[in-house]
C-alpha positions in Angstrom: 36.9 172.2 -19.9 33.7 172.5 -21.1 30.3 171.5 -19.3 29.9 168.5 -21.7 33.1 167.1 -21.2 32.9 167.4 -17.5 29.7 165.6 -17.7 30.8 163.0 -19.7 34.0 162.5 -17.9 31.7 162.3 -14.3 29.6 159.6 -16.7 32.3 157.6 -17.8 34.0 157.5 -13.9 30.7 156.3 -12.6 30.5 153.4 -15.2 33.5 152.7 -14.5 33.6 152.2 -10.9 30.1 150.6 -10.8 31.3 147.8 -13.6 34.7 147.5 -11.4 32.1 147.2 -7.9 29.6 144.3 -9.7 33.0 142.8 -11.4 34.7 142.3 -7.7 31.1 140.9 -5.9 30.6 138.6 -9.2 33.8 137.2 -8.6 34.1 136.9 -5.0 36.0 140.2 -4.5 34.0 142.2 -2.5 34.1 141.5 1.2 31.3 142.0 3.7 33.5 143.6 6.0 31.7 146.8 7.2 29.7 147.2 10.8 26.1 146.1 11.0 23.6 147.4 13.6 22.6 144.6 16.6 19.2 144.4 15.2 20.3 143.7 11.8 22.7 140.8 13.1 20.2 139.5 15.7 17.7 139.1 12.3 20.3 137.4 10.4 20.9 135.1 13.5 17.4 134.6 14.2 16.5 133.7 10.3 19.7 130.9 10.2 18.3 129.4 13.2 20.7 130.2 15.6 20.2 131.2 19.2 22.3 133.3 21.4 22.2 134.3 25.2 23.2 136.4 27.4 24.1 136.5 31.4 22.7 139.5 31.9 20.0 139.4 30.2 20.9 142.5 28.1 22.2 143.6 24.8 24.2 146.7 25.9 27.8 146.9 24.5 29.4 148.8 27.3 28.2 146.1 30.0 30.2 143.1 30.2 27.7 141.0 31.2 25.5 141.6 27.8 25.7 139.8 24.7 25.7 142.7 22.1 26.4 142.8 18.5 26.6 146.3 17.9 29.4 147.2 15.4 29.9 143.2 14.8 31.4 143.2 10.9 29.0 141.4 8.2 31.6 139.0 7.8 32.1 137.8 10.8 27.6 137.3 11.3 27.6 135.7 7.6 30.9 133.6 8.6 29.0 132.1 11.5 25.7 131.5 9.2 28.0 129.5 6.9 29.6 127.5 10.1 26.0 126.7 11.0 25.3 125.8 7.6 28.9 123.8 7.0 28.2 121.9 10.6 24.4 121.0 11.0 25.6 121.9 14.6 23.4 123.9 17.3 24.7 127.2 17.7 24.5 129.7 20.5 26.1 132.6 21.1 27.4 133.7 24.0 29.7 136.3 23.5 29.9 139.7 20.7 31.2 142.7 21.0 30.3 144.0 24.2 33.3 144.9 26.4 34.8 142.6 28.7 37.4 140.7 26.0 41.0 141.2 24.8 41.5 144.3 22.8 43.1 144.4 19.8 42.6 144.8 15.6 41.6 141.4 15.8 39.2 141.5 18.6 35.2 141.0 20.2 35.3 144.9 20.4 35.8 145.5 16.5 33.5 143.5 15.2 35.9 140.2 14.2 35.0 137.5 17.1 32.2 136.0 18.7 32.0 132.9 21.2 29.8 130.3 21.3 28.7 127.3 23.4 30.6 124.1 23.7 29.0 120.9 22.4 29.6 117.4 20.8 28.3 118.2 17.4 30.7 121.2 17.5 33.7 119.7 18.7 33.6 116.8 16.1 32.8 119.4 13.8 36.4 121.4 14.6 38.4 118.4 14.8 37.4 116.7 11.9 37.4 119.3 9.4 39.9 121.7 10.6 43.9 121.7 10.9 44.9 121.5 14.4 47.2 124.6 15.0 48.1 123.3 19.0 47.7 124.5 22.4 48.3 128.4 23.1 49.3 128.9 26.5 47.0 130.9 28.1 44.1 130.1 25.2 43.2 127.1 24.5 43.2 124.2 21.9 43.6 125.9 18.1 42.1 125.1 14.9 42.2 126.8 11.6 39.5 126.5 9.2 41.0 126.4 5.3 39.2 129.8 5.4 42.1 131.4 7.7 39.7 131.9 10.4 40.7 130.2 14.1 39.2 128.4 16.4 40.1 128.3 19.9 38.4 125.9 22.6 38.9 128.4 25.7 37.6 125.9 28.4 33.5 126.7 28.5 33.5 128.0 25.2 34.8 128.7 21.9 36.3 132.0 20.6 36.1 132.2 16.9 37.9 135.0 15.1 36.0 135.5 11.4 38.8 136.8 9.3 36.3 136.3 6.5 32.6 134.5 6.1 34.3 131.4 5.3 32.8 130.5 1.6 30.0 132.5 2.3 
C-alpha cells in the first residue's frame, strides 16, 4: 500500500470517528461515565452550590470516616448537580467513595453512589416526583427516578445510585 493511501486511509478513519464522537454527544449519546479526580468533583460541587461533610474531617478514600470523591464517575457528580437543580433542595453530602460501604459494580467504591443528608425539601422532593419501588429489607424506603437511578431512605440518610446524570 502506498504512503498516500495509508495516509489517506489514517485521514478518512479519523473523520470518521470524530463525526461519529460529536454525532453521539449532539444527540445525547455520549455518557459522562469516566472517573474524575476529588478536586475536580469538589469544584463542580462547590460551583452548584452544594455542600458536603465529612466525620472525620478528611477526604482520604481508604479511611472510612472521610468523605472522598476520588474515582467518583462524572455521571454520577453531574447527576447530583441536576438533582440539585430538578429539587431547589439543600444538598450535602455525606458519603463518596471512600471505603466503608457495600461492594459491588454498582457501588460508593466505583464511582456510582453517593449519600446525602435527610431533609424535608428532599423527602417531598422523592415522594412526589418519583415512583415508589417499596421497602427493601435490610435498606430502606425505594424510589426510582424516570432516569433509572434509585433512591433509598437508609434511616439518617439517603443512598443514591446515579446510573446516569439524570437529564443532565
Amino acid at each position: 500500500m502506498s504512503a498516500t493511501r495509508s495516509t489517506l486511509r489514517r485521514r478518512v478513519l479519523t473523520l470518521l470517528v470524530s463525526t461519529l464522537a460529536t454525532v453521539g454527544a449532539v444527540l445525547g449519546l455520549a455518557s459522562p461515565a469516566f472517573a474524575i479526580t476529588h478536586a475536580s468533583a469538589t469544584s463542580q460541587l462547590s460551583a452548584a452550590g452544594i455542600s458536603w461533610t465529612s466525620s472525620g474531617n478528611c477526604s482520604n478514600r481508604n479511611v472510612a470516616t472521610c468523605t472522598s470523591f476520588t474515582d467518583v464517575r462524572q455521571a454520577t457528580i453531574s447527576g447530583i448537580i441536576t438533582f440539585k437543580r430538578a429539587s431547589g433542595c439543600a444538598i450535602t453530602v455525606t458519603a463518596g467513595t471512600e471505603v466503608g460501604h457495600a461492594g459491588g459494580t454498582y457501588s460508593h467504591w466505583n464511582g456510582y453512589k453517593l449519600d446525602i443528608a435527610l431533609s424535608t425539601c428532599i423527602q417531598n422532593y422523592i415522594s412526589a416526583h418519583y415512583t415508589y419501588i417499596g421497602y427493601i429489607a435490610g435498606f430502606g424506603y425505594q424510589y426510582q427516578a424516570a432516569s433509572g437511578n434509585l433512591y433509598t431512605k437508609e434511616g439518617s440518610h439517603w443512598d443514591i445510585l446515579f446510573y446516569t446524570c439524570g437529564g443532565c
